[in-house]
C-alpha positions in Angstrom: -1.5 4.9 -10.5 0.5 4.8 -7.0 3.9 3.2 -6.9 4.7 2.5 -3.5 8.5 1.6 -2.2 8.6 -0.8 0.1 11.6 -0.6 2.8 12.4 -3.7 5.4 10.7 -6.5 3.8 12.6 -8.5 7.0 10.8 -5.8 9.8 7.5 -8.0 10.8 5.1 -5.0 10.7 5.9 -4.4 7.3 5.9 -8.1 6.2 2.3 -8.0 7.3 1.5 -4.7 5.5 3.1 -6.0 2.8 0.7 -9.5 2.6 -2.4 -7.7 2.7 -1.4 -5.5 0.0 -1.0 -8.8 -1.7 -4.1 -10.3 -1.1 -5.8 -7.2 -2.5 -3.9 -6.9 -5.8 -5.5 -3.1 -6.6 -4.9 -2.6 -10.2 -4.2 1.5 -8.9 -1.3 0.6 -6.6 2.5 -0.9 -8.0 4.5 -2.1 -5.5 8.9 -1.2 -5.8 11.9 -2.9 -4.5 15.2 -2.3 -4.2 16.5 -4.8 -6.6 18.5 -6.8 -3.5 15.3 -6.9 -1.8 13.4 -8.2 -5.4 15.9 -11.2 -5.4 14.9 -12.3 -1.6 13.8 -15.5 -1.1 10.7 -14.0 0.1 9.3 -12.3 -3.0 11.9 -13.5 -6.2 8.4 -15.3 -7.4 6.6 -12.3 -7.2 5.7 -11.9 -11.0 3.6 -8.5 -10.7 6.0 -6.2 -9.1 9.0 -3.9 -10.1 12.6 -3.4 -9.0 14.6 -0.4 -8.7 17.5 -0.6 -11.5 20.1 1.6 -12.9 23.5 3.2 -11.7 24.2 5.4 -8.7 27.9 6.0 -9.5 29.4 8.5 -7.9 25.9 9.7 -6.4 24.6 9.5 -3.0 21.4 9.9 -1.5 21.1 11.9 1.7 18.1 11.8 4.4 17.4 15.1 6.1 16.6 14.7 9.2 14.7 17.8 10.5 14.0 16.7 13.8 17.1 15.4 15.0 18.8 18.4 12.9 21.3 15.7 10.8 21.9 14.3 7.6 23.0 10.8 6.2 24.0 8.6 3.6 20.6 6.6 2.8 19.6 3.8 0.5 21.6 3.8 -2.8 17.9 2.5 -3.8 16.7 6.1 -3.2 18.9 7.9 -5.9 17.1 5.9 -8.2 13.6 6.5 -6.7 13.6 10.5 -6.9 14.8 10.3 -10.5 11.9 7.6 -11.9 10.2 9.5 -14.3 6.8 9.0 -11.9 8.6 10.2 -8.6 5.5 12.3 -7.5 3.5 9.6 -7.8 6.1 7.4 -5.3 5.2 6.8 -1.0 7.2 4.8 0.7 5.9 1.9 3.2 7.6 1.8 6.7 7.6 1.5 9.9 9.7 4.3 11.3 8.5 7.5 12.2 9.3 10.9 10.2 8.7 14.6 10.5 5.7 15.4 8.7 5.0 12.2 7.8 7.6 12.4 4.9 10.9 11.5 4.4 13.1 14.5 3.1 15.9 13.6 0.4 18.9 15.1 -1.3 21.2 13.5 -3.9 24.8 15.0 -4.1 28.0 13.9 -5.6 30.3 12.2 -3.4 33.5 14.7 -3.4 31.0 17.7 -3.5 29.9 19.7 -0.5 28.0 21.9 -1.3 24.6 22.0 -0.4 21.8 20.7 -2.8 19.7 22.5 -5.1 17.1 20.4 -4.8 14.3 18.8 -1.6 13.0 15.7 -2.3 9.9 14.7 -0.1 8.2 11.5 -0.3 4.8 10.7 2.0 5.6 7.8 4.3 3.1 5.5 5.4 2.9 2.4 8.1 -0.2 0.5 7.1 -1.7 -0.5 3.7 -4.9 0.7 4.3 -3.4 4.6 4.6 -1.6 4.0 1.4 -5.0 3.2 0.1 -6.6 6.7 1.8 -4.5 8.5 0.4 -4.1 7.1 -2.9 -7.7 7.6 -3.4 -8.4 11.3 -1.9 -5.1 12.2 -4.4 -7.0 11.0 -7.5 -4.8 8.1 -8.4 -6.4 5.0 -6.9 -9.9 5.1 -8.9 -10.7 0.6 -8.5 -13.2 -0.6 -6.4 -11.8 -1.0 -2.6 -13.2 -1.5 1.0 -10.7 1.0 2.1 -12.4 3.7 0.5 -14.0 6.0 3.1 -16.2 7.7 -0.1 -18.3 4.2 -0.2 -17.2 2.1 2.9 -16.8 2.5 6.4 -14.8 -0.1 8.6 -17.0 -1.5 11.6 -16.3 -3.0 14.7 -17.9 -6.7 14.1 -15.7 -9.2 14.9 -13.5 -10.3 12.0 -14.9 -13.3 9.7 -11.8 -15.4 8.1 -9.4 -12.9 10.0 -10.8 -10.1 7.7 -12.0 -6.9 9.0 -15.9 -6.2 7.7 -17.1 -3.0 6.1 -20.1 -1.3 5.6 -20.9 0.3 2.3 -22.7 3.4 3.2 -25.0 3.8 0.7 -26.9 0.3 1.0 -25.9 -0.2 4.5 -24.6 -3.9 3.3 -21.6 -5.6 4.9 -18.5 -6.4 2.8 -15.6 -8.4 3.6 -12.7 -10.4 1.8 -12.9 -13.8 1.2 -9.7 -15.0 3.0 -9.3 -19.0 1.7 -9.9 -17.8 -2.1 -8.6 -14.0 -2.0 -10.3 -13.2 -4.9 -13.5 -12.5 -4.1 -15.5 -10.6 -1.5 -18.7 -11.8 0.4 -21.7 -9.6 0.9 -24.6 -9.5 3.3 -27.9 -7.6 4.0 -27.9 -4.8 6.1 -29.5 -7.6 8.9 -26.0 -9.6 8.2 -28.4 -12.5 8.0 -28.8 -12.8 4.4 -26.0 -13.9 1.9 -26.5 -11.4 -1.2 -23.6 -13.2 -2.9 -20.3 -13.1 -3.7 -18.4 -9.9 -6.1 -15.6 -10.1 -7.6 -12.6 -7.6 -7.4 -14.4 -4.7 -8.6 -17.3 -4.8 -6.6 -19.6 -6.7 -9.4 -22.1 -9.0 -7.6 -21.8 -12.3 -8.9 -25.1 -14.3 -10.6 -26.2 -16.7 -8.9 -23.6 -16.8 -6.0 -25.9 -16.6 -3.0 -25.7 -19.1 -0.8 -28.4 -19.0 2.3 -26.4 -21.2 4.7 -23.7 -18.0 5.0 -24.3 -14.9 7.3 -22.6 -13.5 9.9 -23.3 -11.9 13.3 -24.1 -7.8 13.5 
């Protein structure tokens, strides 16, 4: 399982991300709010995903940041996030750039000043589909996705429904999500001029689902 934390639901580019992640539902991949965020008009219907909850009294959580050589007082959300029980299974979706490509945290008590014991460092990513790479080269995304460079590769054919197509590599057949219904993908020959059918979510061809009026242009 990957629990992603999604920061600045309001930011466009994220939005997007975020939509996408939505129309792929990946049984692997949890999506976390901070709990203002969860009751935005936006997403307060969202049934399948989780809020941050608990008390931060009298703790703070600090971003280090390494390149600018400075520290400050971050999301309250954050305090929460490094002590979930999963933490190392957390990455955080957004837009800004980072060192590394992680964010570094510290909690401290708020009349301490000390420095921490303890580095906290979570991967940050700006796109769904990198969430999905790495999710799946760490292990912890094993159900069927195009994003999945082991079986698919994304091609440069124009877009059908606004969807990007893939390739599976081992057939050579062309794969991409059905964007009216979301809940299935389409599939074609290796010639993209022959409809093999529809599959559902986990890559299961569907009987009897061909339809010889489909294809699309290679």
């Amino acid at each position: 399982m990957l629990n992603v934390f999604v920061e600045n639901i309001n930011n466009t580019t994220i939005w997007d991300q975020l939509l996408i992640a939505r129309q792929h539902r990946l049984k692997d991949i949890k999506l976390f709010f901070d709990e203002s965020d969860r009751k935005s008009i936006k997403i307060k219907t969202w049934k399948d995903v989780e809020s941050l909850k608990g008390s931060t009294s009298g703790i703070n959580s600090y971003c280090w940041s390494i390149d600018k050589t400075e520290v400050f007082c971050d999301n309250d959300a954050f305090v929460l996030l490094v002590n979930h029980s999963d933490f190392k299974n957390f990455v955080l979706l957004d837009d800004k750039t980072y060192p590394k490509g992680r964010k570094t945290l510290f909690l401290d008590t708020s009349h301490r000043n000390d420095l921490p014991n303890s580095f906290y460092h979570l991967p940050v990513f700006s796109t769904y589909a990198d969430i999905v790479n790495y999710g799946v080269e760490e292990g912890l995304i094993k159900s069927f996705c195009l994003e999945d460079k082991k079986f698919f590769c994304k091609t440069n054919i124009s877009p059908e429904q606004g969807q990007a197509v893939y390739k599976e590599l081992k057939t050579g057949y062309y794969w991409y999500l059905d964007n009216f219904h979301k809940d299935h993908y389409e599939v074609f020959d290796k010639t993209g001029k022959i409809h093999l059918g529809e599959a559902d979510m986990n890559g299961n061809l569907l009987p009897n689902s061909a339809d010889k009026n489909k294809h699309i242009k290679i």
